[in-house]
N, C-alpha and C positions, 0 to 999 in steps of 0.2 A: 060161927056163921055170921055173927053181927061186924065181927074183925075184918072177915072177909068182904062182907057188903059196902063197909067203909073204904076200905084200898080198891073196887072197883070204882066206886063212885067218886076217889078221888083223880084215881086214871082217868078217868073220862074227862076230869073238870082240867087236868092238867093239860090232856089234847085236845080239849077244845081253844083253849086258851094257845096252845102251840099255830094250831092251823089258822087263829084271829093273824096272830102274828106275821105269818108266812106270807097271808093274803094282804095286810099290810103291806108290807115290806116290798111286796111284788107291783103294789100299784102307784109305789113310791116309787122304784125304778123307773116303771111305765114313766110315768109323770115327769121324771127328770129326763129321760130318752127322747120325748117329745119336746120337752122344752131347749134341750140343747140342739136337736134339729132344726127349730124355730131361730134359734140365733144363728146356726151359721146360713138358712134360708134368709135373713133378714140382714146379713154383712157380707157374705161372699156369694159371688154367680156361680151356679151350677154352668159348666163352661163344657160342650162335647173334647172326645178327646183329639178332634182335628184344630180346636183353639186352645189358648190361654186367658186366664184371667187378668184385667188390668186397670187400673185405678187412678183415674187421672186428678190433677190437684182439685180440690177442692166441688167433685164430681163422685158421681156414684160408680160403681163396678161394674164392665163391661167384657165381653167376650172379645178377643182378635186370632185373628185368622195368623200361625207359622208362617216363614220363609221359607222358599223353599231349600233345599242341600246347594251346598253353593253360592248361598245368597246373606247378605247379612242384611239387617231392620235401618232405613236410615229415617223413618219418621214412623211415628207411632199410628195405631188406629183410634176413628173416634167412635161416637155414638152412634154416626150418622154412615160411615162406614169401616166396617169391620178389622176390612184388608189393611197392611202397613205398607209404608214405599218399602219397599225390598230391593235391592242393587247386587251383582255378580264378586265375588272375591277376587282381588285382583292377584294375578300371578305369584305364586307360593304362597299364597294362604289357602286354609279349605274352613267347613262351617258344615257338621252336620246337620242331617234334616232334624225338623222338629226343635228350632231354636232359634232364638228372635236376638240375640247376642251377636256382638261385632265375630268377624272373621279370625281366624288360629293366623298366627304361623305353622310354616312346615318344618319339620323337623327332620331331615333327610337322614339315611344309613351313612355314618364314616366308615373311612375305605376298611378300618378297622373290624367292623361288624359287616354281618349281611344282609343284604336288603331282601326280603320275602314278598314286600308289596311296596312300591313306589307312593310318593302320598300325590294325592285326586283331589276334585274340589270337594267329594264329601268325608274324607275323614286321612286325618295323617300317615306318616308309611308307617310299616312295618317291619322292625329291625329283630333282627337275634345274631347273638355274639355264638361266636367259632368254640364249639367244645374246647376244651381246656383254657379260655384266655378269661378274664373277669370281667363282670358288667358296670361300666362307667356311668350310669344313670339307670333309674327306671323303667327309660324304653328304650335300652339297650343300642340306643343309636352312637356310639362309642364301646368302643370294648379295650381291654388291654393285654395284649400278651407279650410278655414280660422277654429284657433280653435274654438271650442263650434259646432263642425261642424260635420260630417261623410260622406262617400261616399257610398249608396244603393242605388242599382240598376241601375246603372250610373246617378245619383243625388245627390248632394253637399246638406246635409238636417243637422235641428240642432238635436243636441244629444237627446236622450228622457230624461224624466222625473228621476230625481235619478242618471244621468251619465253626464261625461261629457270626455272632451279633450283638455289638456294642448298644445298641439303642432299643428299649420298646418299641413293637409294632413296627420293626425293620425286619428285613431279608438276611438271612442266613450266606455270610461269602468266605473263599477258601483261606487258608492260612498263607502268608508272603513265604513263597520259598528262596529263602536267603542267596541260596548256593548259585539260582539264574543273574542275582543282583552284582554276584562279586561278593559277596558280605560273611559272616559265620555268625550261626545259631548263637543266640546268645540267652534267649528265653523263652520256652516253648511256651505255644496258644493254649487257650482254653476258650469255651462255648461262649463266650462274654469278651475276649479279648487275645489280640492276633498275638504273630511269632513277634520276638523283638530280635532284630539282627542288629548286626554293629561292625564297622569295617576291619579287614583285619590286619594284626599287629605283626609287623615283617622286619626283622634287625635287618640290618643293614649288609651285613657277612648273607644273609639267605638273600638277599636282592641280586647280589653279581652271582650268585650260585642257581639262581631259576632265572637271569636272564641267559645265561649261557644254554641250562635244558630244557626250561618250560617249553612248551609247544601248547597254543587256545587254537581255537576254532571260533573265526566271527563270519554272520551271515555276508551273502555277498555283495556286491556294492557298497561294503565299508571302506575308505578310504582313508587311513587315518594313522597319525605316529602312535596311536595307544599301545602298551606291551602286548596286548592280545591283535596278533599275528594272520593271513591265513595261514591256510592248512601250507607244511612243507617249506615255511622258512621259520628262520629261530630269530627268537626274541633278545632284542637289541644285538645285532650285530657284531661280533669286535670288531671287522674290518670298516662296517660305517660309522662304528666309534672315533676310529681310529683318521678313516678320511676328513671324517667334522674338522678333528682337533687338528688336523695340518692344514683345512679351511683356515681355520677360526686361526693361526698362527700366518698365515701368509696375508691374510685381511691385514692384522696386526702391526705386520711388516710393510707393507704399503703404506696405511696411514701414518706410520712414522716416518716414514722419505719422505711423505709428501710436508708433513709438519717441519722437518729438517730441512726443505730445497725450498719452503715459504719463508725459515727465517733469513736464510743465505740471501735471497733475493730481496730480502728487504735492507738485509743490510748493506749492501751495494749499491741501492739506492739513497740510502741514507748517506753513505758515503758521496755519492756525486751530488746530493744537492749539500751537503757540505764545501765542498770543493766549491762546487760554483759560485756561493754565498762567498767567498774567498775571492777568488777572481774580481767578482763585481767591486768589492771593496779597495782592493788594490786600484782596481782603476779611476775610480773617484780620488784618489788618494794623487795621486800623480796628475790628473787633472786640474788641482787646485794648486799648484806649485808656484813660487816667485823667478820671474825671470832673471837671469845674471847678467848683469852688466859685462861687458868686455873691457880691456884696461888696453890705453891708446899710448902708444910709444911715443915721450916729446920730439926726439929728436925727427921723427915722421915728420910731426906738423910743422916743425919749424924748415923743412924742408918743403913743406907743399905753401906754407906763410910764403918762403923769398919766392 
């Protein structure tokens, strides 16, 4: 009984001592709770939530008045009045409400992504990139869909059958068909990269052999010596082969009479100013001559003397 009396009486003295504690401790809280309320009441303004707080140099803490959506701060508020100069965002920028900070740019949708909200004076667009293509930033105002790709219906999908796309975020276009170019397949396309054609290789035995049966088809108003024909005449002729070459032979034969009856004619010329160059000499020649004395018969004079 006395063992017992003793463990109550120690329980007691223990919870007493617990609840001193508790009440301590609690009025220590209290006491820091107020006193930390007291310092932000005595360094910062209790400011409604239509202002902000603001601290000017070497001045105490004041409330100012937001700008409105649209507007950006271009002078501060003072003491004396609340409000800030506030001024309009000038074209492509925006400035939500509730913010005293210079004006955004805008950040438009590329033709890449799509545009779900155009951007306004209070807040920028709103892009979202095309199922299946990847998102090139954060606000998805670029997107990428890869080549062998195309963009329908706002979905990044691969090229069909027969086409394709060399480039990112390009159009899907059909394969070159060799055969309208004149050409032979040389490497077929794939979703990423066209036919490669290449012209084709004809000996010379198969040349005189399809110009005598080949028979093309060219549209109409073609005019022209190409081997493609219209319809219902053959390709290179023999008989206009054949007139060319007794053209191109009779040309031939002209210009050389005429080259033959240029040199004839020159030398005949040549020849008479020869000739004359002769003449002329002769006659200077004969001009410059000494006269001859005649020889007198004595017995004359002595006849014309008596």
């Amino acid at each position: 009984m006395f063992e017992l009396g003793m463990t109550l009486a120690e329980v007691g003295y223990f919870s007493s001592r617990m609840n001193q504690g508790i009440k301590a401790m609690a009025e220590f809280c209290l006491l820091m709770a107020l006193w930390f309320l007291a310092l932000l009441t005595s360094n910062h303004a209790l400011c409604p939530s239509h202002q902000s707080s603001y601290t000017p140099e070497g001045g105490t803490e004041i409330c100012c008045d937001f700008c409105s959506e649209g507007e950006e701060m271009r002078k501060r508020c003072t003491s004396n009045n609340p409000k800030p100069t506030c001024a309009a965002c000038p074209e492509g920028f925006y400035n939500p409400p509730r913010t005293n900070y210079k004006c955004k740019v805008c950040n438009p949708c590329d033709k890449s992504s799509i545009e779900i909200k155009p951007c306004d004076k209070s807040s920028d667009a709103v892009c979202k990139c095309p199922a299946g293509s990847e998102e090139k930033n954060d606000k998805k105002t670029a997107c990428l869909c890869k080549k062998g790709n195309h963009i329908v219906a706002n979905q990044c999908v691969p090229c069909p059958q027969g086409h394709f796309s060399s480039e990112d975020n390009s159009k899907c276009r059909p394969w070159t068909n060799c055969s309208i170019t004149g050409q032979e397949h040389q490497e077929s396309g794939t979703s990423t990269q066209d036919v490669k054609c290449s012209s084709p290789k004809i000996l010379p035995s198969q040349v005189s052999r399809s110009r005598s049966s080949t028979k093309a088809y060219v549209p109409e108003k073609t005019t022209t010596s190409h081997p493609w024909t219209t319809e219902g005449q053959s390709v290179f002729n023999n008989s206009t082969t054949t007139t060319d070459s007794t053209m191109n032979w009779k040309f031939l034969s002209l210009i050389l009479f005429a080259v033959i009856l240029l040199i004839v004619c020159a030398t005949v010329f040549l020849i008479m100013i020869i000739h004359m160059c002769q003449r002329k000499e002769k006659r200077k020649f004969n001009g410059c001559r000494i006269p001859i004395q005649e020889e007198t018969d004595p017995s004359l004079t002595k006849q014309i003397t008596v």
